[in-house]
N, C-alpha and C positions, 0 to 999 in steps of 0.2 A: 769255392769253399765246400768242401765234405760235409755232409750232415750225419754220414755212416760210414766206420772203418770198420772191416774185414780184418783179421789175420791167425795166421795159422805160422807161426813163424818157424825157424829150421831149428828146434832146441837140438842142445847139445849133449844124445846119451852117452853115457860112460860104458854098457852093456856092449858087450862083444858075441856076438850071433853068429851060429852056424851059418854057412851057409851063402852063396854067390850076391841074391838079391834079398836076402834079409837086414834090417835095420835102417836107420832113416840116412846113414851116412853110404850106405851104395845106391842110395835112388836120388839124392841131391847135399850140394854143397850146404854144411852145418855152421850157427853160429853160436857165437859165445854167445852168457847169458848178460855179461858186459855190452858185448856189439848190439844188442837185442835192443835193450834201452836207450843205446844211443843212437840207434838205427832213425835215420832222416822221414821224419812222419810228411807226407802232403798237407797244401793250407789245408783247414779243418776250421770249420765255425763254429760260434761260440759254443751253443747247445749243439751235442754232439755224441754218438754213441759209440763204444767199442764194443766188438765182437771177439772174444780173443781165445783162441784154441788155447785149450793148456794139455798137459800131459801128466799121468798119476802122480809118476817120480817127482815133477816140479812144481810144485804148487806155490809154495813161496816164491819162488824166483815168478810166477808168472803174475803173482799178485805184485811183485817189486817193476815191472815190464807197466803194470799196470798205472802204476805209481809214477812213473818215471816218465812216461807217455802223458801226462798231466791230466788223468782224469779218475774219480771220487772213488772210493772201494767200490767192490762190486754190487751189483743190485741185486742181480739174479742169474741164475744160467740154464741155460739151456744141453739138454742130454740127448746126445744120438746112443739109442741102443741099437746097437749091429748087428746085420746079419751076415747069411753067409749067402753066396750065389744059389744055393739050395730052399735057402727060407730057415735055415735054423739059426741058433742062437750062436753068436759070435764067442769062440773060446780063444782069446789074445793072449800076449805074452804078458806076467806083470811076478814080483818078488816075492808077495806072500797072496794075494789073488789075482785070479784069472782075469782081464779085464774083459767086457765085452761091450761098455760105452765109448765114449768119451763127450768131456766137457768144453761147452763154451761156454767163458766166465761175460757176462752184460754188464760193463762200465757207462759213466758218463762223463760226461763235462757238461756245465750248464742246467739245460733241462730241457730235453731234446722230448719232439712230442710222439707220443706212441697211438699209433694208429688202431691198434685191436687190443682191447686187455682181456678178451678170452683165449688167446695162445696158451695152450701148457708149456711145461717145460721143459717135455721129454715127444721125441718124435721115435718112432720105428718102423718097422717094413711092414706088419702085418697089422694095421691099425689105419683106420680112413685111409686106404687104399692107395696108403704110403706104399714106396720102392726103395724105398733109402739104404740098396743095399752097399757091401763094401765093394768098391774099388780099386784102382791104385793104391799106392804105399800114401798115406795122408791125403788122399782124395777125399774132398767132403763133397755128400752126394746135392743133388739139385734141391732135393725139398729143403735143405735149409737157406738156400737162398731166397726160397719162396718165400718162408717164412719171414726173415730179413726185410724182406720187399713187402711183406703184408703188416709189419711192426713200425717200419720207419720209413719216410722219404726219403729219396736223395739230394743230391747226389749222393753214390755211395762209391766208396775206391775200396779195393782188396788189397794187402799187400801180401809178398810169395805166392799170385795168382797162379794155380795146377795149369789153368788156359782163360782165352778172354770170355765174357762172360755179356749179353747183347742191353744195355743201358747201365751198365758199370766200367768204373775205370779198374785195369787191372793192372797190376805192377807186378815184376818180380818173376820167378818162378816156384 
């Protein structure tokens, strides 16, 4: 039984992008926001935490992911501000601002025990001698699994795991 889920799941943009390898639908297979919630979760114990990327455009729908997935509004979340391979400030695509974070939404089920409550809530590259630079197309970088691993025990599973990951289960792609 899981005591931490992972996910970054394949939302579904309507945005059509310039371009060979831009947007999330030429770097991997998309799903609904239907298939999302209905998506086969691994056992999971009672007290239990979620981790759950969302994206600007979706915010309801990932609070309904959230819901549907059987665990309590969100607590808190966690912010990657982005950089760029350079060290500067991430300038992303977004409808009426530039994005240059993104969020993970902190659910629970039960009352899963947290290991550190001096974590903040927001990580980035130039700050305690973070790297968290960007990646891949939805790569999340390693210090947030540190992070992860220094808030909660495991077991912990990932689901749409980028690659395996060494004392986590990974699922997906």
């Amino acid at each position: 039984m899981f005591k931490v889920l992972v996910a970054d799941p394949p939302w579904p943009f309507v945005d059509r992008l310039p371009g060979q390898n831009r947007g999330a639908a030429h770097n991997y297979p998309l799903l609904s926001v239907r298939d999302i919630c209905r998506f086969p979760l691994p056992p999971l114990a009672n007290d239990c935490v979620l981790c759950l990327w969302r994206v600007a455009a979706m915010q309801q729908e990932a609070l309904d992911v959230v819901k549907m997935w059987g665990f309590a509004p969100v607590k808190t979340e966690l912010v990657w501000l982005k950089k760029t391979v350079n060290g500067r400030r991430w300038f992303g695509m977004g409808h009426v601002l530039r994005a240059e974070h993104e969020v993970c939404l902190v659910a629970t089920r039960g009352r899963p025990q947290v290991l550190n409550h001096s974590t903040r809530t927001t990580f980035v590259t130039d700050v305690d001698g973070l790297s968290a630079q960007v990646g891949r197309h939805s790569e999340k970088p390693e210090e947030f699994y540190k992070i992860v691993e220094g808030l909660f025990e495991g077991p912990r599973v990932e689901l749409f795991a980028r690659h395996q990951r060494p004392g986590w289960t990974c699922l997906g792609d």
